[in-house]
C-alpha positions in Angstrom: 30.2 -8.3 8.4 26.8 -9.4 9.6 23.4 -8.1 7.9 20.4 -8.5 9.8 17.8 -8.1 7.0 14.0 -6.9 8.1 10.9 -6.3 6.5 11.8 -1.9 6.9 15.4 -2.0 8.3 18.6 -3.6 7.4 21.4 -3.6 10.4 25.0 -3.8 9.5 27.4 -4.4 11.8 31.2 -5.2 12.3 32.6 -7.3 14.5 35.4 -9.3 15.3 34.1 -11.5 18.3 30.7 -11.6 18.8 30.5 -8.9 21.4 31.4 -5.4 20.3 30.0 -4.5 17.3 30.1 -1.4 15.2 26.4 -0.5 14.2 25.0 0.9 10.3 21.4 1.0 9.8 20.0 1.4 6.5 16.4 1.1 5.2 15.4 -2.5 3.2 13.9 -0.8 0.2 17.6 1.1 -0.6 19.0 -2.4 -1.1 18.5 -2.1 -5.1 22.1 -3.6 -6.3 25.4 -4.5 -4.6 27.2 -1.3 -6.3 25.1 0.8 -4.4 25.6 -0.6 -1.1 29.2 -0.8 -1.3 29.1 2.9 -1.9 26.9 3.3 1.2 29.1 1.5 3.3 32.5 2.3 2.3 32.1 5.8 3.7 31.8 3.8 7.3 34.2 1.3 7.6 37.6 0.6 6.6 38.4 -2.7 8.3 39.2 -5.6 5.8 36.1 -7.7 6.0 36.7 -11.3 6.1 32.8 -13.1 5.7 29.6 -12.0 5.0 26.6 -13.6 6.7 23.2 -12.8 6.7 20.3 -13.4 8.7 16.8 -12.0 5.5 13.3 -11.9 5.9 13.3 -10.4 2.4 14.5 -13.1 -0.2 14.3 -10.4 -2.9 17.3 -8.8 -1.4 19.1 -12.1 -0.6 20.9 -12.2 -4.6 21.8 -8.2 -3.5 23.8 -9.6 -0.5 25.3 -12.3 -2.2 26.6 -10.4 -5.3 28.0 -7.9 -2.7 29.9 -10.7 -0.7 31.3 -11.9 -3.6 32.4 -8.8 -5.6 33.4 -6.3 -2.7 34.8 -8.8 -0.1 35.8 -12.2 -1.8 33.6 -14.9 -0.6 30.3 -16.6 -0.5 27.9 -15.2 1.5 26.3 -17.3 4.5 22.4 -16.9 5.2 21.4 -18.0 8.2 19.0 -21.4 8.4 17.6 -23.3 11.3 18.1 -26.5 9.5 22.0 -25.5 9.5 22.3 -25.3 13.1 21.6 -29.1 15.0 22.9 -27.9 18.7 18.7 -26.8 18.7 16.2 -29.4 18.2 13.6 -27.1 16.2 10.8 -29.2 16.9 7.9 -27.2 14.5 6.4 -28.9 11.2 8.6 -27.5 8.5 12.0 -26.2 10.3 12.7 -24.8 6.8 9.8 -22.1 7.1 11.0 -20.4 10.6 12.2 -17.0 9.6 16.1 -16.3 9.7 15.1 -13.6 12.4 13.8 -15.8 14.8 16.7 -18.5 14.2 19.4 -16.0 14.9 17.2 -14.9 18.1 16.4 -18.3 19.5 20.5 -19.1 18.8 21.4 -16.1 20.8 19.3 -17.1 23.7 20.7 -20.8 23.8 24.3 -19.5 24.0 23.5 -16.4 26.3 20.5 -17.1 28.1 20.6 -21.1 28.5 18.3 -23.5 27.7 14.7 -22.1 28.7 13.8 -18.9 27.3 10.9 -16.7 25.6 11.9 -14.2 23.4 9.9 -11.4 21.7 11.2 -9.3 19.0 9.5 -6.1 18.4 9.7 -5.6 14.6 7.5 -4.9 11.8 5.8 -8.6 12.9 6.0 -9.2 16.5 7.5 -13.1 17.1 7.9 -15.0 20.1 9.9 -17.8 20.8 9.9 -20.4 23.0 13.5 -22.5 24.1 12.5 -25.5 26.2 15.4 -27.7 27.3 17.2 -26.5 24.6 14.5 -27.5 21.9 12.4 -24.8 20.1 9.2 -25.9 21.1 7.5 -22.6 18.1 6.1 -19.7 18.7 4.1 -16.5 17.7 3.2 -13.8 15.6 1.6 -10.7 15.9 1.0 -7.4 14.1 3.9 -5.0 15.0 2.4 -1.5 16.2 3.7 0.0 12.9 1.7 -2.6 11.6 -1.2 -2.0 13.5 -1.2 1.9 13.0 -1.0 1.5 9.2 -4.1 -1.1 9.1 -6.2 1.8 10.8 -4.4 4.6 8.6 -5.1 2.5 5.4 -8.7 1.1 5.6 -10.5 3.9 6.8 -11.5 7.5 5.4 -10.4 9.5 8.2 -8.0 7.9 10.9 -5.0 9.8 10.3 -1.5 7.9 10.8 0.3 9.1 13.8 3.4 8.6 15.5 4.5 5.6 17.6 5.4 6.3 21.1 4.8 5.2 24.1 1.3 5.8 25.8 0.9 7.3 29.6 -2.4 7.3 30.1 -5.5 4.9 29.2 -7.9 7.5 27.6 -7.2 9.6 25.2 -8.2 13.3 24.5 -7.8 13.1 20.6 -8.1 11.1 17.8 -4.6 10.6 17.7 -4.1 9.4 21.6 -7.0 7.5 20.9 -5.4 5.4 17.9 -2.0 5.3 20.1 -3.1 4.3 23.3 -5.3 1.5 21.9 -2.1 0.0 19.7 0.2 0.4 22.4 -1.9 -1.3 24.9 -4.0 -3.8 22.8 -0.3 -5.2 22.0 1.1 -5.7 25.6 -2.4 -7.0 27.1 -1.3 -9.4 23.7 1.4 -10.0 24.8 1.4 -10.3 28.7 -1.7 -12.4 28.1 0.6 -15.1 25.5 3.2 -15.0 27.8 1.8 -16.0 31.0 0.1 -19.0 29.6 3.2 -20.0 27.4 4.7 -20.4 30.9 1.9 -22.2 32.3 1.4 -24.5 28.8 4.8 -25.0 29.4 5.2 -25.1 32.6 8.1 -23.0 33.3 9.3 -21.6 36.6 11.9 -18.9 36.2 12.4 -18.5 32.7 14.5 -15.8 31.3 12.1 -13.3 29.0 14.0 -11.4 26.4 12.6 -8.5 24.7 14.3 -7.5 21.5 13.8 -5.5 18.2 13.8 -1.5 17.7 10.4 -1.1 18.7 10.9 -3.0 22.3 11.7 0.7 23.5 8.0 1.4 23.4 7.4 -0.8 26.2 10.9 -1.3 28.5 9.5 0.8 30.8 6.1 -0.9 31.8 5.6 -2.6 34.7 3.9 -5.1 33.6 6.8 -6.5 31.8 8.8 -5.6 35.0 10.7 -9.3 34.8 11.7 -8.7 31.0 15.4 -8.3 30.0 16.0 -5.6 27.3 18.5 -7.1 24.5 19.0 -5.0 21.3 21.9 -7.0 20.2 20.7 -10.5 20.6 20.2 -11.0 16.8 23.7 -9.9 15.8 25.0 -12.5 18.2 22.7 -15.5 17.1 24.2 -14.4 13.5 27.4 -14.7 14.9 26.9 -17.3 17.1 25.4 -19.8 13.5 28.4 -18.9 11.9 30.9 -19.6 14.6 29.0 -23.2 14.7 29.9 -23.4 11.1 33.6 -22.7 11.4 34.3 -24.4 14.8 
């Protein structure tokens, strides 16, 4: 049973090889005792579950997790860690700070994707990675557009929040088109703009771009991002793939 832990959402899924998985989502803040999720998702599956591992951003909810590993399936809960997985060079100050997230991400692209990559995962935080010769050279972050959306809900008098969704046009007729089309599009000029000088910094030729995360939805359509490869389940696999590398 893999839990991929974010900031709003928790994903749940089954799986027995990496591949095929069988998909729960629940939101972060419900994650109050181990009790409580069992009840949640007993009424889903009703496989015996062998291991627990978790990729958190939330270390709040990590004692949740483990209590539930240990009480409701019989073992010790593994969390995902960069420093825990040496087939990547993590080449960054302090490998112990990069979020579990972006470990599981960058391990998915190594097995998956081969040794050069750039990954973006559209969550509440927007990160991108970088995979060099097989060594994570760092990366970004960014304000997610919920992010964004909020900061201009929350610290002014009369912006009103709004819903995210994609933007078709480049001026709006509304307040609300308005504050969309300038999140939407402020965030892939971002983006485009890291992007193609990562590559040149780097000096990458054909390098494998991975979009990821919920939220990557928002913009699989745009041309401008016409070489990107849309991947919703590369962070279940990096999970799976960290603790196969543990057992094997």
């Amino acid at each position: 049973m893999l839990f991929d832990v974010g900031n709003t959402h928790t994903t749940v899924a089954i799986t027995d090889d990496g591949k095929n998985f069988d998909i729960r989502r629940i939101s972060t803040k419900l994650l109050q005792t181990e009790d409580e999720l069992f009840v949640f998702l007993r009424g889903f599956y009703d496989v015996k579950v062998k291991q627990v591992v978790v990729s958190s951003v939330v270390p709040n909810i990590n004692h949740v997790l483990s209590f539930f590993a240990q009480k409701y399936v019989g073992c010790e809960a593994v969390f995902v860690e960069a420093i825990k997985f040496s087939r990547i060079k993590w080449n960054v100050k302090i490998p112990e700070e990069i979020g579990a997230d972006r470990v599981a991400d960058v391990i998915a692209a190594y097995y998956d994707y081969g040794k050069d990559a750039i990954v973006v995962d559209f969550g509440t935080a927007i990160t991108i990675e970088v995979l060099k010769n097989g060594i994570y050279e760092g990366g970004v972050i960014i304000p997610g557009f919920s992010m964004l959306i909020n900061a201009l809900f929350e610290g002014t008098a009369k912006l009103p929040m709004v819903e995210i969704k994609a933007a078709d046009r480049f001026v709006g007729k509304d307040t609300e088109s308005n504050i969309r089309i300038g999140t939407i599009n402020a965030i892939m000029g971002g983006i485009r703009y890291l992007i193609d000088n990562i590559k040149k910094e780097q000096k990458f030729k054909d390098v494998p771009l991975i979009f990821t995360g919920g939220q990557a939805r928002l913009i699989q359509n745009q041309k401008i991002f016409s070489e990107a490869i849309i991947d919703y389940n590369l962070g279940l696999r990096g999970i799976f793939y960290f603790y196969e590398s543990l057992t094997n």
